[in-house]
C-alpha positions in Angstrom: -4.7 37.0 -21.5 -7.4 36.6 -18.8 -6.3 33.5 -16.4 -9.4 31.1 -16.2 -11.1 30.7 -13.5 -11.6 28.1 -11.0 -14.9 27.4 -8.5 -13.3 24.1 -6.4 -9.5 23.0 -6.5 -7.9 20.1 -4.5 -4.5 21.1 -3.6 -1.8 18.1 -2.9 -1.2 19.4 0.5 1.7 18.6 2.5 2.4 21.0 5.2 6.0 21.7 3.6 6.8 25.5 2.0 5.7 24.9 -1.1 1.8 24.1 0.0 1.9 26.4 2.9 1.5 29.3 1.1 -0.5 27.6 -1.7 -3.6 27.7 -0.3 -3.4 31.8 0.4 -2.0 32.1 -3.1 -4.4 30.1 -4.7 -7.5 32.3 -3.2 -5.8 35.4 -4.1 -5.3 34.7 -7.7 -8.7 32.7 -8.3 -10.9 33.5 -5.4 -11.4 29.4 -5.4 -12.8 27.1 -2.7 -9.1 25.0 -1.5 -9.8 21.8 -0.4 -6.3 20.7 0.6 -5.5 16.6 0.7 -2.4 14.8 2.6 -1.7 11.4 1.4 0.1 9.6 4.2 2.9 7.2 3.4 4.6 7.1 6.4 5.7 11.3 6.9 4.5 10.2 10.7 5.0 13.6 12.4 5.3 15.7 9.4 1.0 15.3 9.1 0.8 16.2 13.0 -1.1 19.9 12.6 -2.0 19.7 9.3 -5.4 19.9 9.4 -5.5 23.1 11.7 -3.0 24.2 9.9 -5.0 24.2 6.1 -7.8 25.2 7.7 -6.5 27.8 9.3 -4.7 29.6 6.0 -8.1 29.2 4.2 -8.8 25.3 2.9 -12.1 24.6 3.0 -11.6 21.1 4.3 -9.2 18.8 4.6 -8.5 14.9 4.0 -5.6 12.8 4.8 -6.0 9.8 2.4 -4.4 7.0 4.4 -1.8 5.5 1.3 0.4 3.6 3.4 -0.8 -0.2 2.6 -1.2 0.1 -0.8 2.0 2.3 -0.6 3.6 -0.9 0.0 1.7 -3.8 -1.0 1.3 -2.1 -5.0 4.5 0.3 -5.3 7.1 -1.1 -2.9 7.1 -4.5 -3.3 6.7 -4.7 -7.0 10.1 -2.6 -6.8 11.8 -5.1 -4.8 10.7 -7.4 -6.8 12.1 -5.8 -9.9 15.1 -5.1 -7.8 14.6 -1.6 -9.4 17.0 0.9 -8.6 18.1 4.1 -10.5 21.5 4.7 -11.8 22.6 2.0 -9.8 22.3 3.9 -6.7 18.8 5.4 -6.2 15.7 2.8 -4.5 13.2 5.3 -6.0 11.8 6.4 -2.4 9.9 9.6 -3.6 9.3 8.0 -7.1 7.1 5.2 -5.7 4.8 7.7 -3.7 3.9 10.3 -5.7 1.7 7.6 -8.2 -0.6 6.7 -5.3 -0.9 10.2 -3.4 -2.2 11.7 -7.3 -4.5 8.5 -7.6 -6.0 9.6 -4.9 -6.5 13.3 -5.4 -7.8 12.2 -8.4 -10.9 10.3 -6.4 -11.4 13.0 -3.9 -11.4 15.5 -6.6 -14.0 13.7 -8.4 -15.8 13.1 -5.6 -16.0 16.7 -4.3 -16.9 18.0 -7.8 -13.4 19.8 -8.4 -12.6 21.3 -11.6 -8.8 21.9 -10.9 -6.2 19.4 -9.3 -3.1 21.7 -7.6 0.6 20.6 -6.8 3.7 22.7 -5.7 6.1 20.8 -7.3 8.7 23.2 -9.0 9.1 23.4 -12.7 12.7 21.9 -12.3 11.5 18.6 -11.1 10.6 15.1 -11.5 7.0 15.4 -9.2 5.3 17.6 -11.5 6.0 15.1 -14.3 4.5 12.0 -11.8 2.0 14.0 -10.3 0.8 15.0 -13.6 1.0 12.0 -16.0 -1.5 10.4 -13.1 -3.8 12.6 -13.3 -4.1 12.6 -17.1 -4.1 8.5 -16.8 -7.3 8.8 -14.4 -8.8 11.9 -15.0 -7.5 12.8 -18.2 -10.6 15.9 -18.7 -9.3 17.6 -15.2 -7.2 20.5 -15.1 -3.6 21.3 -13.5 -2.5 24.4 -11.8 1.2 24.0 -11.3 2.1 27.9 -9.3 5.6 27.2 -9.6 5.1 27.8 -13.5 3.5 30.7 -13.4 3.8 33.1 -10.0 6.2 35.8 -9.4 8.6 33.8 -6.6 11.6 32.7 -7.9 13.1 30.8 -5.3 12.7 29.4 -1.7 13.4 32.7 0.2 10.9 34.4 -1.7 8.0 31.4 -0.6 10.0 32.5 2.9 9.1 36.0 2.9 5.7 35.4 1.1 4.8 33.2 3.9 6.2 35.4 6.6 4.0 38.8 5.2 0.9 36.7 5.9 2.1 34.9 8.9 1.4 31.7 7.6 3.6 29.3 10.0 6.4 27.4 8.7 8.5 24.6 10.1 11.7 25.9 8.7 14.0 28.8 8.0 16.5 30.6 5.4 19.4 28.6 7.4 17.4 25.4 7.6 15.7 25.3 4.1 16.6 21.9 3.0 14.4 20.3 0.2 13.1 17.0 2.2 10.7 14.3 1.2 9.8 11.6 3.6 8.0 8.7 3.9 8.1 5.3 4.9 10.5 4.2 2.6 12.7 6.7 2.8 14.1 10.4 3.5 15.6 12.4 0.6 17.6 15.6 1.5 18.2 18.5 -1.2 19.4 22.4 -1.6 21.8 24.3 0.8 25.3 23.1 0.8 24.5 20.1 -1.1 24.1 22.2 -4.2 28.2 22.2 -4.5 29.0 18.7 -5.3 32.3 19.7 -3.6 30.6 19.6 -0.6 30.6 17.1 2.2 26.9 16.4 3.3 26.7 17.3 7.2 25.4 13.7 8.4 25.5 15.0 12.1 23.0 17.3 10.9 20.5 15.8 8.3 20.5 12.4 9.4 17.3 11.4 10.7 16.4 7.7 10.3 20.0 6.2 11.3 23.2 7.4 12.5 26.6 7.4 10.1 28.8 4.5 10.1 31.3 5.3 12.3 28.7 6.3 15.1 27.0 2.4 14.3 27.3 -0.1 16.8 30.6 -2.2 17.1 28.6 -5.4 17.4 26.9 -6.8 14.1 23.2 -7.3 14.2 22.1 -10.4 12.8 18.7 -10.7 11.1 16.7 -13.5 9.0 14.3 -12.7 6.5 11.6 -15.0 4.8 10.5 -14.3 1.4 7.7 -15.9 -0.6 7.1 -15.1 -4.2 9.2 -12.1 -3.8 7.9 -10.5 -1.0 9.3 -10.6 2.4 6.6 -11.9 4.8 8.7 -12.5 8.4 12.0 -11.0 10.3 13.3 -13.4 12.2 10.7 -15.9 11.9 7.6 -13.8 12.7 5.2 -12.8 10.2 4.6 -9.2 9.7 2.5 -6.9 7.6 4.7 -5.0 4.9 4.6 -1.6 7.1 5.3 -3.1 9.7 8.1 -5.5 8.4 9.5 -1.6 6.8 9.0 0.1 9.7 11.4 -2.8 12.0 13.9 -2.4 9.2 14.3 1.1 9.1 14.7 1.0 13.1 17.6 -1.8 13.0 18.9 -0.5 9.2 19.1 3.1 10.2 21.3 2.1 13.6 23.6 0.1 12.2 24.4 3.2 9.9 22.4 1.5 6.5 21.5 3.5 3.4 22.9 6.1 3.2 23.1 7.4 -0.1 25.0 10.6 -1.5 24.3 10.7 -5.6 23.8 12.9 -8.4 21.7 11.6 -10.2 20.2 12.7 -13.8 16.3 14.5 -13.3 13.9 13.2 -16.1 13.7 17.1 -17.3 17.7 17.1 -18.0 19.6 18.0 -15.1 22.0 17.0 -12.7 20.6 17.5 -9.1 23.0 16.0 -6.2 20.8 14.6 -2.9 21.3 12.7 -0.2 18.9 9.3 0.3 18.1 7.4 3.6 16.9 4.1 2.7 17.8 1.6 5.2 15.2 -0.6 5.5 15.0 -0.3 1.4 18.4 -1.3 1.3 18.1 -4.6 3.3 15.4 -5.2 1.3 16.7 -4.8 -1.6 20.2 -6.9 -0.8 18.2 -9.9 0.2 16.1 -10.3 -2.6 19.0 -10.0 -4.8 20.9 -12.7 -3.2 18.1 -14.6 -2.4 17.2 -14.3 -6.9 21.0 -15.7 -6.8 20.0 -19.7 -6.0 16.1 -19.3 -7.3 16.3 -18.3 -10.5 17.9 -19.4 -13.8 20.7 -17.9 -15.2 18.8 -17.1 -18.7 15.9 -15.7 -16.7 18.7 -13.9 -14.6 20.3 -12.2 -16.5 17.5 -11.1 -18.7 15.6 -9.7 -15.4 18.4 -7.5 -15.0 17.7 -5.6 -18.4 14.1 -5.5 -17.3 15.1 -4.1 -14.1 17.4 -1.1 -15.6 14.1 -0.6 -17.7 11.8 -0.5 -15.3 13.4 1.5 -12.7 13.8 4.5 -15.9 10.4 4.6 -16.5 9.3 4.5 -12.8 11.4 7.3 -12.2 9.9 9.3 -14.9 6.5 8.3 -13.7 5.4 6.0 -16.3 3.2 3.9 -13.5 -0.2 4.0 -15.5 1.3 2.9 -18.6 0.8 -0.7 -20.8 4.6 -0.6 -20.7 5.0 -0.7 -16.5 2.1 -3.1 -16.4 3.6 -5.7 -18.9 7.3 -5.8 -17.3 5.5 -6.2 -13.6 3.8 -9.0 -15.2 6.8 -10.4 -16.1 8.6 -9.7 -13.0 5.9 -11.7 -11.0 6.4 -14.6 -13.4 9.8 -15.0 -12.1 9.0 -14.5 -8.3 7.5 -17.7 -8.6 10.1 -19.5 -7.4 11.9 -16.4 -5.3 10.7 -18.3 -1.8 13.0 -19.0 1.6 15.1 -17.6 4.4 17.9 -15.4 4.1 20.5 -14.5 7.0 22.2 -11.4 6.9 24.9 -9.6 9.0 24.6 -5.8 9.1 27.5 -3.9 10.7 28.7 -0.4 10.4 26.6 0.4 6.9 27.4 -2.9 5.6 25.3 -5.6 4.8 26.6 -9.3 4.8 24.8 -12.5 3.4 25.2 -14.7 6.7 23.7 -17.9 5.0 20.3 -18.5 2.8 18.0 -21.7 1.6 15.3 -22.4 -0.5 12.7 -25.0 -1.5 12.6 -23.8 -4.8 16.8 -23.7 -4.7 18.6 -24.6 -8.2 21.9 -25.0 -6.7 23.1 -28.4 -6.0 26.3 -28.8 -4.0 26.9 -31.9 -5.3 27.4 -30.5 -8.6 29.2 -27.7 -7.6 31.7 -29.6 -5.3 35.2 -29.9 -6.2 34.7 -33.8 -4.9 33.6 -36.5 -7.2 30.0 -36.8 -8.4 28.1 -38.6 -11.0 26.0 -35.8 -12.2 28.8 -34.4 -14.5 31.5 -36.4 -16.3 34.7 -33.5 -16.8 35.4 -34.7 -19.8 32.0 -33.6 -21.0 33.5 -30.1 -21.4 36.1 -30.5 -23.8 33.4 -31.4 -26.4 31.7 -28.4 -24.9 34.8 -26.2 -25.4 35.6 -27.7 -28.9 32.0 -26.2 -30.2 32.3 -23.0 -28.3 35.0 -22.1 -29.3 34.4 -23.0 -33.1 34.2 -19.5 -34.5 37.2 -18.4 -33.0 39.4 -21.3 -34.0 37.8 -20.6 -37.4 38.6 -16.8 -37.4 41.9 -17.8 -36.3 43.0 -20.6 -39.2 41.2 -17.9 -42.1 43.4 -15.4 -40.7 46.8 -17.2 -40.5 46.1 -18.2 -44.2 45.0 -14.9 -45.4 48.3 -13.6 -43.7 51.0 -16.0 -45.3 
C-alpha cells in the first residue's frame, strides 16, 4: 500500500534517541518539511544544543514552547491536591507533562499549517497513548505518525547504529542506554539492568537529583510549608512561585536522600515495566498536603477523597486529561481545598519525612475534645446509647441465631 504523504510535520522533539534520528528518518521516508518543538518543563540542560542540534540533522526550524508555569500551576498542583499517586507508589512525574507538551504541538502545528503531528514514543508505552489522546481532544482532524509502529528498528541498539551511519550525535551509548525522562518534577530511569526485577538499581550510578539515604546528611533538615486552598505558596515563611517553591524542594529533598522510588508498576497497554522515580520535592509535597487534609477536612469528605484520588490518579496515568471525567473530579477536588489552608513543619532525615508540628485556621480538631481530661463538650455516657444503636444489627443477628440454633 502506498504510505501517504506528508508536506509539513511537527515532531515532539527532545534531543533524546528516539527524536534524534527522527527527523533524518522522517525526510527519508516522506521527503517532509520537520519542524521539530521542545516543550520545557524543567529538562534544564537536557534542552542545551537543541536547536543546533535539529537544525543541524534537517528541521526546518525549531521552537522550545516554555511549559513550565502552566506545568505547574494546571498539572502539578491539581495532583497534589488530589493527592494522586499511582499504585500507591508512583507521583505521576512523566504523566503530568506529556498533556501540556502535546497541547502545545497542537498550537504550533496549527499555526505553521502542519498536516502531521510526530512523537517517538514506542508502541510499548504509556506516551503514545497521552501524547495521542491530546491531540485528538484539540485537534481531532490532524494526523499522527508514530515511527516506532511502523519502521524497521526493533530496539535501542538499532536507533544506536542508525544514528551512528549518519553521524547524528548522541548523548549516550550501548553501555549507557538507560530510558530517562526528566523534568521538574521528576527523573524516571528505565532499561538496562533494571529490566531484571532481580536486580539492585545502581543508585551510585543513576542518581541525579539526590544522593541515597545512607550518603544523606546525619543532621535532620527542618522545613515549614504554608498552604492555602491546597497549594503550597511559602517554605519557611517566604512566598515563592510554584517553580520555584519545586525547584528549593528538589535541592533540600534530593540531599536528604527523598523520593526515591523503585516500582513495577502496571503500563496502561498491559505490562509490567519496573523503573526507578526521583521525586523528592514531589514527595514533600505530597506528605504535607496529606497530613495537612488530616485536621482540615471531614472525615466523610476524607474518606470519600481518597476513592476520588485512586480514580483520578488511573485516569491521569492513562492520559485521560481532556476528558468531562478529569474535569468533574478536579472540580470536586477544589471544593474540598477550601478549607486545606496553614503551616506545616516537617523533619526530613535520611529519606524520611517527619510531621514536626502543623496548624490551621480552618482546623476541625479541638484538643479539648480530644483530651483525656474533663470537658463539657462530650458527656461519656453519650456513647453507650451510641453503642446500643450501632451495634443493633449484630446483637439482632446474634439472638436470631442462638434461637435458630437451639
Amino acid at each position: 500500500m502506498e504510505k501517504k504523504q506528508y508536506k509539513k510535520v511537527v515532531l515532539a522533539y527532545s534531543g533524546g534517541l528516539d527524536t534524534s534520528i527522527i527527523i533524518s528518518w522522517l525526510k527519508e521516508n516522506y521527503g517532509c518539511e520537520v519542524i521539530a518543538v521542545a516543550g520545557d518543563v524543567g529538562q534544564a540542560d537536557e534542552l542545551e544544543g537543541l536547536e543546533a542540534k535539529a537544525l543541524a540533522t534537517g528541521a526546518s526550524k525549531y521552537y522550545v514552547a516554555d511549559c513550565k508555569e502552566e506545568f505547574v500551576n494546571d498539572f502539578i498542583f491539581p495532583a497534589v491536591k488530589a493527592n494522586a499517586m499511582y499504585e500507591g507508589k508512583y507521583l505521576l512525574g512523566t504523566s503530568l507533562a506529556r498533556p501540556i507538551i502535546a497541547k502545545k504541538l497542537v498550537d504550533i502545528a496549527k499555526a505553521e499549517g502542519a498536516d502531521a503531528i510526530c512523537h517517538g514514543c514506542t508502541g510499548k508505552g504509556n506516551d503514545q497513548v497521552r501524547f495521542e489522546l491530546t491531540i485528538k481532544a484539540f485537534a481531532p482532524d490532524m494526523d499522527i505518525i508514530a515511527p516506532w509502529r511502523t519502521w524497521e528498528l526493533k530496539s535501542r541498539e538499532d536507533e544506536i547504529e542508525y544514528a551512528e551511519a549518519r553521524n547524528i550525535p548522541l548523548k549516550i551509548n550501548k553501555e549507557t542506554n538507560y530510558s530517562k525522562d526528566k523534568n521538574l518534577w521528576h527523573l524516571s530511569h528505565e532499561g538496562l539492568d533494571l529490566e531484571d526485577p532481580q536486580n539492585e538499581p545502581m543508585y551510585d550510578k543513576i542518581l541525579e537529583m539526590g544522593v541515597t539515604p545512607e550518603q544523606a546528611p546525619d543532621t535532620p533538615t527542618y522545613m515549614t510549608l504554608t498552604f492555602e486552598k491546597g497549594e503550597p505558596v511559602a517554605l519557611n515563611g517566604e512566598k515563592m512561585n510554584g517553580v520555584d517553591l519545586i525547584l528549593k524542594l528538589n535541592e533540600l529533598g534530593g540531599a536528604n536522600g527523598i523520593g526515591i522510588i523503585d516500582m513495577v508498576e502496571n503500563r496502561l497497554v498491559g505490562m509490567k515495566s519496573r523503573g526507578v522515580y526521583e521525586t523528592p520535592g514531589g514527595t514533600i509535597l505530597y506528605k504535607a498536603h496529606g497530613d495537612l487534609e488530616e485536621i482540615t477536612l471531614d472525615k466523610e469528605t476524607q474518606h470519600f477523597k481518597q476513592q476520588v484520588s485512586l480514580k483520578l490518579a488511573d485516569i491521569l496515568y492513562n492520559g485521560q486529561w481532556y476528558t468531562p471525567l478529569t474535569k468533574a473530579l478536579l472540580a470536586f477536588i477544589d471544593e474540598t481545598q477550601k478549607t486545606v489552608n496553614g503551616e506545616i513543619k516537617l523533619k526530613l532525615y535520611k529519606g524520611n519525612i517527619t510531621n514536626a508540628g502543623m496548624s490551621s485556621p480552618d482546623t476541625l480538631y479541638s484538643e479539648q475534645t480530644a483530651s483525656f481530661g474533663e470537658d463539657e463538650d462530650y458527656n461519656q455516657m453519650d456513647s453507650q446509647g451510641f453503642i446500643n444503636l450501632y451495634g443493633l444489627p449484630i446483637k439482632v443477628k446474634a439472638l436470631l441465631d442462638q434461637q435458630r440454633n437451639k
